[in-house]
SEFIMI-670719 format. One line per 3 residues: number of its first residue (from 1); their letters; for each residue y, z, x of C-alpha. Coordinates in steps of 0.25 Angstrom, whole numbers, plus 5000, padded with zeros to 4 digits. Layout:
BEGIN
NUM) A) Y,Z,X; ...
***
This chain:
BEGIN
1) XXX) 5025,5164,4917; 5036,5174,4919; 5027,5186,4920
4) XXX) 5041,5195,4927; 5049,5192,4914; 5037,5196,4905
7) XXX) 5034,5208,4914; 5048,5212,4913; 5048,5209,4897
10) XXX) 5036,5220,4897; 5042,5231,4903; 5055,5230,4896
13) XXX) 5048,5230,4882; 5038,5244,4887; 5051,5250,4890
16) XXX) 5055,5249,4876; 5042,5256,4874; 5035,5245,4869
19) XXX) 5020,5244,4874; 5020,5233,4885; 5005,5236,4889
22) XXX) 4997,5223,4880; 4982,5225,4877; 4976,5214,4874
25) XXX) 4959,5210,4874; 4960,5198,4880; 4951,5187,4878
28) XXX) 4954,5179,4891; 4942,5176,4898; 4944,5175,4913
31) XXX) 4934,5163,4915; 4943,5154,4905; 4953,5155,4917
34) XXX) 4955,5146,4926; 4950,5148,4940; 4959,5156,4949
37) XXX) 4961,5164,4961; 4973,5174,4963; 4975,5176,4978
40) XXX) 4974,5192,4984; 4987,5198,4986; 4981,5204,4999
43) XXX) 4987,5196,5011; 4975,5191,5019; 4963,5193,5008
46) XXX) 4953,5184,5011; 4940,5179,5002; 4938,5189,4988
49) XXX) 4948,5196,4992; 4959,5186,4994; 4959,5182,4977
52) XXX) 4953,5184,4966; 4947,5172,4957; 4945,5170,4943
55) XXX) 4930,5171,4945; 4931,5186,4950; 4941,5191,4940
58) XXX) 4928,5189,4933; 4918,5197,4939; 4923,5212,4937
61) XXX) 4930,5218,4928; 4946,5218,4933; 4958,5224,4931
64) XXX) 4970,5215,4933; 4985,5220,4935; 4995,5208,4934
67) XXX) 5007,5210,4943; 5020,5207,4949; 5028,5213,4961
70) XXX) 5042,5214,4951; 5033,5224,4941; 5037,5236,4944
73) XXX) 5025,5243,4936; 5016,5234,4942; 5012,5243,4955
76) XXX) 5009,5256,4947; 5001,5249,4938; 4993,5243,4950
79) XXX) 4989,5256,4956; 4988,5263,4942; 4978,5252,4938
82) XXX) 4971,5250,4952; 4969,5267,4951; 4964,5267,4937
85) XXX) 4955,5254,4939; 4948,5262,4952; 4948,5273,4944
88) XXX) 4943,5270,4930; 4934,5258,4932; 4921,5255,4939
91) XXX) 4923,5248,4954; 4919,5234,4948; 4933,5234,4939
94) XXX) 4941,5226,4949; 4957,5229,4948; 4967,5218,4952
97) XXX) 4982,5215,4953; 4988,5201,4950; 5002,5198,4954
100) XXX) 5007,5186,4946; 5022,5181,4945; 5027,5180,4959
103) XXX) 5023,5176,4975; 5010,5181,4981; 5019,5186,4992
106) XXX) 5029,5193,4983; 5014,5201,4978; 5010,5204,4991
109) XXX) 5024,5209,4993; 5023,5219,4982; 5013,5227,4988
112) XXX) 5017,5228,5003; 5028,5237,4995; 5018,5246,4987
115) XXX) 5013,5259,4989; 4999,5260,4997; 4992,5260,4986
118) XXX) 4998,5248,4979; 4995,5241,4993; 4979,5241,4991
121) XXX) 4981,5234,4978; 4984,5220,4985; 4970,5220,4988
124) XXX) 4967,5218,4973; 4979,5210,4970; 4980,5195,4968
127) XXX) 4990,5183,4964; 4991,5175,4952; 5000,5164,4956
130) XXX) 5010,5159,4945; 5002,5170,4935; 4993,5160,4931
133) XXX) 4981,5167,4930; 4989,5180,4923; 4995,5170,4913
136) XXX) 4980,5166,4910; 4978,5182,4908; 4988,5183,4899
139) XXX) 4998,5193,4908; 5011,5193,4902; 5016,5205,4909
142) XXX) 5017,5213,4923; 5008,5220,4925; 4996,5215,4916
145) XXX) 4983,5224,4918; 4969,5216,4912; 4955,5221,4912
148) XXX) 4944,5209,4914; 4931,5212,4912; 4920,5201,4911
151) XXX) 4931,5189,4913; 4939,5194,4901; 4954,5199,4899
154) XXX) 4950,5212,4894; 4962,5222,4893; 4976,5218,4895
157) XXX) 4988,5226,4895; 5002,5225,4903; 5011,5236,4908
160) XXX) 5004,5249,4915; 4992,5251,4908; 4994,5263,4898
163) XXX) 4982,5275,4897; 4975,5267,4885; 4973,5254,4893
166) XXX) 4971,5261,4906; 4959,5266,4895; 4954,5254,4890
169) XXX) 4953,5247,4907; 4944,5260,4908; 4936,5258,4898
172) XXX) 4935,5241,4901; 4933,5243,4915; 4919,5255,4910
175) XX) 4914,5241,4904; 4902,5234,4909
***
């Protein structure tokens, strides 16, 4: 999957003021996966914090940005969600970053260059090696934000967020 071309493909079209943010109600039900475990970025994270498993994706409703280092709207939107998410949505909504489409050293590189701020989100990034798992996901472009709540794909949209989905992730995350 050559996420980088797509990526690339998204933010050419938006410039010609097309929308490039996709919303979608996904019917993919995380339990259909299969099993998987994406390794921390945070160099040195042992036990639950060293990965994240497709049994935990599960348990609390998530927030998932899908990332690469080359995306050059990637670490704004990072902080925008993590800031909106702590925010917006009660302390069990969980949010998480996942670099797909390149080395796990070339991920943990990207943040050694970020402001303070960005830094502290290693600590809720992880790796999907080759994609595999954002393929599953459906993620055809960098960034992709989803909502999961109750082992389902609920919201769905690439690009920033706009004020409209920043809404409807408010109003999911107020969900039992």
């Amino acid at each position: 999957m050559n996420l980088k071309f797509l990526s690339v493909l998204v933010l050419m079209l938006s410039t010609f003021s097309l929308n490039a943010a996709e919303e979608t109600k996904n019917a993919i039900e995380l339990s259909k996966l299969p099993p998987f475990e994406w390794p921390s970025l945070a160099e040195g994270a042992k036990g639950s914090d060293g990965k994240v498993t497709s049994n935990d994706l599960q348990k609390d409703s998530r927030v998932l940005q899908f990332w690469a280092s080359w995306c050059t709207t990637c670490g704004k939107t990072m902080i925008d969600l993590h800031q909106f998410v702590k925010s917006n949505c009660p302390s069990s909504t969980k949010f998480m970053t996942v670099n797909v489409d390149e080395t796990i050293d070339t991920a943990r590189a990207y943040f050694k260059h970020q402001t303070p701020e960005a830094q502290k989100l290693i600590f809720a990034s992880y790796f999907d090696k080759e994609g595999a798992i954002a393929e599953k996901l459906l993620v055809k472009a960098i960034p992709t934000t989803l909502f999961i709540r109750n082992s389902h794909v609920i919201l769905s949209f690439s690009a920033h967020p706009t004020e409209d989905q920043l809404n409807q992730i408010r109003s999911e995350c107020q969900k039992p």
